[in-house]
VOTOR-444961 format. One record per residue (C-alpha): residue in one letter; x, y negated, z. Coordinates in steps of 0.5 Angstrom, whole numbers, plus 500, padded with zeros to 3 digits. Layout:
residues N
AXYZ...
//
This chain:
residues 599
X084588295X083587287X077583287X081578293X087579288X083577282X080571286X085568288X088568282X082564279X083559284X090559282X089558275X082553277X087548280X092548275X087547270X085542274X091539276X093539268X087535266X087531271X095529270X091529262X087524264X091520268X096520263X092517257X089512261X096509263X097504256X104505252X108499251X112497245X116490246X119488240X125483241X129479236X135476236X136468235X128467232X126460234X119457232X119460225X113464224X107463221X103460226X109457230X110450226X117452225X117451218X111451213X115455208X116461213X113468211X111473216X105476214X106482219X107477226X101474224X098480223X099481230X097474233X090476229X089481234X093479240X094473243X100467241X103463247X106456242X110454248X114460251X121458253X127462254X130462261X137461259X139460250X144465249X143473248X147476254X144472261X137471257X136479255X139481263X133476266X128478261X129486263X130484270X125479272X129475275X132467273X139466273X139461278X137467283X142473281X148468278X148471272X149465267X154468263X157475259X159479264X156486265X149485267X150490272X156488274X152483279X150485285X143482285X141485278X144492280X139493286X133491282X129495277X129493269X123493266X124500264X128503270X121501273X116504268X121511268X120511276X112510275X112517270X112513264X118515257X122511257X126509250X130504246X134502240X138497237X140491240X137490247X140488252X147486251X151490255X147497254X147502260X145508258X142511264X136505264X133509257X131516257X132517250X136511245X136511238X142506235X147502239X146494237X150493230X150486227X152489219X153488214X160485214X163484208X169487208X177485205X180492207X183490213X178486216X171483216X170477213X165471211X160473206X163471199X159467196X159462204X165455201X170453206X171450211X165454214X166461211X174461217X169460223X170468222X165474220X159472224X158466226X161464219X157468215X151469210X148470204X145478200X146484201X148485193X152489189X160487190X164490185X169486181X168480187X175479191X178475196X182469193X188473194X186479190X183483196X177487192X171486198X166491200X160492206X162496212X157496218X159493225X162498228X169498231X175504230X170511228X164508229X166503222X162506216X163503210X155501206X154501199X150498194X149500188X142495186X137493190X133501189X140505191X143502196X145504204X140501209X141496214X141496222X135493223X132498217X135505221X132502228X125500224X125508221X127510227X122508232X117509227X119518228X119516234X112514234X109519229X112524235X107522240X101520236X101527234X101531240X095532244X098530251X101524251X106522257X105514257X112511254X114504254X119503248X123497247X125495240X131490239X132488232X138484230X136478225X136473225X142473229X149471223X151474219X145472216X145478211X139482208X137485201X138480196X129480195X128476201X132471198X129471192X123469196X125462198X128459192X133455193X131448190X124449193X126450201X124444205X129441211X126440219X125432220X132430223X132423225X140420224X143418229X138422234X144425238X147418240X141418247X144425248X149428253X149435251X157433249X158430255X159437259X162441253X169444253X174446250X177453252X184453253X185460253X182465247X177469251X171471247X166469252X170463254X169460247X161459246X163454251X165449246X160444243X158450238X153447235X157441234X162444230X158449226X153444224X160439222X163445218X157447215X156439212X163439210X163445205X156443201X156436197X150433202X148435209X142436204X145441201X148445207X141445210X138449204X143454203X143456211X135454212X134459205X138466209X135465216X128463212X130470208X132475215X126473219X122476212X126482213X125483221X117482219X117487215X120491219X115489224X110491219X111498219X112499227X104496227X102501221X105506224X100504230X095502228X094508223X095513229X091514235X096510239X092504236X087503242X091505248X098501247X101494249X105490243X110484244X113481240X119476242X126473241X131472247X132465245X131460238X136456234X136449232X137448225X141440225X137437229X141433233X146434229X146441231X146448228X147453233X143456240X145454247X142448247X137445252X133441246X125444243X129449237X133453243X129453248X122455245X121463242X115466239X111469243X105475241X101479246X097485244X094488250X088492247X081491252X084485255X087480251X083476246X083477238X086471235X088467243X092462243X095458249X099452250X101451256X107453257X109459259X117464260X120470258X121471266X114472266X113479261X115484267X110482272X104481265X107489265X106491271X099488271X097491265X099497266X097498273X104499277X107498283X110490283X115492288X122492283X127491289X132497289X134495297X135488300X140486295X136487291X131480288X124479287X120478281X121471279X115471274X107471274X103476270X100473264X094477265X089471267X091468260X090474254X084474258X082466258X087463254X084456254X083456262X086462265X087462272X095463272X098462279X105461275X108453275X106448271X114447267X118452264X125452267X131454262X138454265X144453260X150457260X158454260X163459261X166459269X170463273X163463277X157459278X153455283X147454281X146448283X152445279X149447272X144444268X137445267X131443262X123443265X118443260X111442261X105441257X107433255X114433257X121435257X126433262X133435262X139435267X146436266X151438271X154432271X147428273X146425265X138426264X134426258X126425258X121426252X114425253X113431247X106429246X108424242X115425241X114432239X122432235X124429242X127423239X126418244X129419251X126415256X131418262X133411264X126408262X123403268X117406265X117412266X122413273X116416277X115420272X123422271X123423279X118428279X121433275X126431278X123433286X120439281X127441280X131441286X125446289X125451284X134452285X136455291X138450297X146448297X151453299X146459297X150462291X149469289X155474289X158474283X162480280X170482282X173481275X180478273X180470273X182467265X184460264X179454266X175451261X179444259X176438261X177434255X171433251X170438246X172435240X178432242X180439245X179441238X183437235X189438240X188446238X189444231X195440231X198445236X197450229X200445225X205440228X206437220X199433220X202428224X204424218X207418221X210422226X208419233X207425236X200425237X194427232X190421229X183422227X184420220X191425220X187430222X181429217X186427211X190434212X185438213X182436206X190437204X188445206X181446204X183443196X189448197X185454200X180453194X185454188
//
């Protein structure tokens, strides 16, 4: 009885070895992903032809050993609905989600899997930190680190403000959009009426904590800093252990999204005189049509705002407060050249902490932003538009054993399509519907490219869709504007049927638009067929969340509304008082209130 009690035992403790070492195996061979998002990045990385005075030495240190898509685009250019699609896999156009309502709050979003619900099902350790998604559901991440914080702010004691150094009138657009400049010390600076300044970080009520700077050696450290610290632990944990359960670590870093504040030594290396400006050709708006679907709210929501002609209105307040748009250009391009220098290096040391560890070999990197930022051109300064600087992210892949070192591929290519590229590489299940409300994934696995990048076979369409999001109470999907690019042309559609058409082969700025061109009409009624068969048919609209309906979007063009807003705060800047307000008026009384403002 013994000896059969004894042996029993031993095939008992025979299996569970075995089945240990098996799970072991099977577990060191299913790869590690690490996807590295930025906030509000466009082409300005080295390698990217974005701006030749960029420097990202840790992002090309990647592209060296992994492979660099040069014409990814978003699916939609602004950070709420671009994060829920990227994570979900699916377009706005088939989930309805357009705007900044809660992700999950869409029916279709909610019965699909995100890209780390999927891996956490498929045994994979799932952990995140900084800004991700825009509305973080904690149950999507085993583990988080840092909630998203857009610090540091300046700080007058009541409230966040523009940084000190950023002149009226662009410094009242407010604490966020309206800010930039280094993270130095402020004592003895205060506002003009004699508020001392300091740093706080970007938490609300209890979770508001002052920073401090005493020089550039002692000073608090910044969110992107405690995200990059954090995930490197997190990463020394897993390097070390010697049974590894797979991971799939999401890392969202916050620059180069405003205020565009980072230590004074990334400034420093980009002096001002010696900043180059992007090629802006004047007059290029005049053939355009972007302002003729924006709108002024007519109430004060957050969300309802970003629908007015943003860009417009930060590029004009940025203009009016230097001496020249040359000037203006230079002190934002050198903060936003300054925070994408920050990033990479914070990029950098996510890669030593791989590359010096034996994670180096068996884990995915990828690198991304949720959409770009146009930097003037067409005289816009701002995300959320359907031109080449918002649309295009930077995009590297490093997927040891299948891409190529050094790739490069040029055919365009979408943020939809990183979830099915994952589930490729990885070797997972491609069902991520949750049940039949949920929605199929809408991309093709970049797979075939790492492994070809010149002629890869990629299954995937030939342009890549962005849709544009203005703020509605819901959206039809065929009622909203949409940009193809492919590899030699851009077509626009807005909701109001105005087009534009770049042929970007020799118009790479998209200065000239060929829309209403007799010579190109077959080329404009292609993409046009190509549009109409990748949105759902009429009538077919995607449920929209249950929430409380807020006032309408006005119909008057953006600057109009503008104005009318302003006369209602100040009825005396009607000097021959007819009871409207005049162009003229409102441009000689709001020099009236900058010069006062500035004494």
């Amino acid at each position: 009885m013994k000896l059969r009690a004894l042996y029993h035992s031993g095939l008992c403790l025979l299996a569970i070895t075995l089945s240990t070492s098996c799970c072991q195996v099977f577990a060191s061979e299913r790869p590690n992903v690490i996807l590295i998002i930025c906030d509000d990045l466009n082409g300005y990385v080295e390698g990217f032809g974005g701006h030749p005075q960029a420097k990202t030495p840790n992002m090309c240190r990647l592209a060296r050993s992994g492979v660099s898509f040069t014409q990814a685009h978003c699916n939609i250019p602004i950070c709420g609905p671009s994060r829920a699609s990227l994570f979900t896999g699916i377009y706005p156009h088939n989930s309805g989600c357009f705007g900044f309502e809660k992700w999950d709050g869409y029916e279709v979003l909610k019965n699909s899997r995100t890209i780390m619900d999927h891996f956490r099902e498929n045994d994979y350790q799932t952990l995140g930190t900084g800004k991700l998604m825009h509305h973080r559901v904690r149950q999507e991440w085993e583990q988080y680190g840092n909630q998203a914080d857009y610090g540091p702010f300046a700080f007058d004691g009541d409230q966040k403000i523009a940084h000190p150094d950023v002149p009226a009138p662009y410094r009242e657009i407010g604490a966020v959009d309206g800010s930039f400049g280094p993270f130095v010390n402020l004592n003895g600076r205060t506002t003009r009426d004699g508020k001392p300044i300091s740093w706080i970080n970007g938490g609300w009520g209890q979770n508001a904590k002052p920073l401090q700077v005493e020089s550039q050696r002692d000073r608090d450290r910044t969110p992107d800093e405690l995200n990059g610290q954090w995930a490197v632990d997190q990463l020394a944990l897993r390097a070390n252990q010697p049974v590894r359960q797979p991971f799939f670590m999401g890392i969202g870093f916050i620059r180069p999204h405003t205020p565009l504040i980072v230590p004074q030594r990334f400034f420093d290396m980009f002096p001002l005189d010696k900043i180059e400006l992007p090629v802006i050709r004047p007059g290029d708006v005049e053939d355009t049509f972007a302002r003729s679907i924006r709108g002024l709210p007519g109430g004060e929501e957050p969300d309802a705002s970003r629908s007015e002609d943003m860009g417009s209105r930060l590029f004009d307040s940025l203009v009016e407060s230097y001496d020249s748009q040359d000037d203006a250009l230079r002190h934002f391009i050198q903060a936003y050249l300054a925070s994408v220098a920050s990033v990479d290096e914070q990029v950098g040391r996510i890669l030593d902490a791989v590359d010096h560890s034996a994670l180096k070999d068996n884990t995915i990197i990828i690198l991304t932003s949720d959409h770009g930022w146009g930097m003037g051109e067409k005289n816009y300064l701002y995300k959320n538009s359907l031109w080449q600087e918002s649309t295009r992210v930077p995009l590297i892949v490093r997927a040891p054993g299948v891409g190529i070192a050094e790739g490069v591929v040029a055919r365009p290519v979408a943020l939809i399509d990183i979830y099915p590229t994952l589930i490729d590489l990885c070797g997972l299940p491609h069902e991520t519907q949750k049940n039949e409300k949920g929605h199929p994934l809408d991309g093709h696995s970049m797979k075939p490219l790492l492994e070809n990048p010149e002629s890869g076979n990629w299954s995937g369409p030939n342009s890549a869709l962005t849709a544009l999001y203005k703020w509605r109470k819901s959206y039809d999907p065929l009622q909203e504007s949409y940009s193809l690019r492919d590899k030699d042309w851009r077509y626009i559609r807005y909701e109001n049927g105005k087009e534009e058409l770049y042929f970007t082969q020799d118009d790479p700025y998209e200065w000239t638009n060929l829309a209403d061109d007799p010579a190109h009409t077959i080329v404009r009624n292609s993409f046009r067929e190509q549009l109409a068969k990748r949105l759902p048919p009429a009538g077919v609209l995607p449920p929209q969340p249950n929430w409380m309906p807020k006032e309408a979007v006005s119909t008057k063009t953006s600057d109009e509304a503008w104005k009318d807003k302003f006369f209602a705060s100040h009825p005396t800047a009607d000097i021959d008082d007819d009871g409207k307000l005049s162009w003229p008026e409102f441009k000689t009384y709001k020099a009236i209130l900058d010069a006062a403002k500035q004494k």
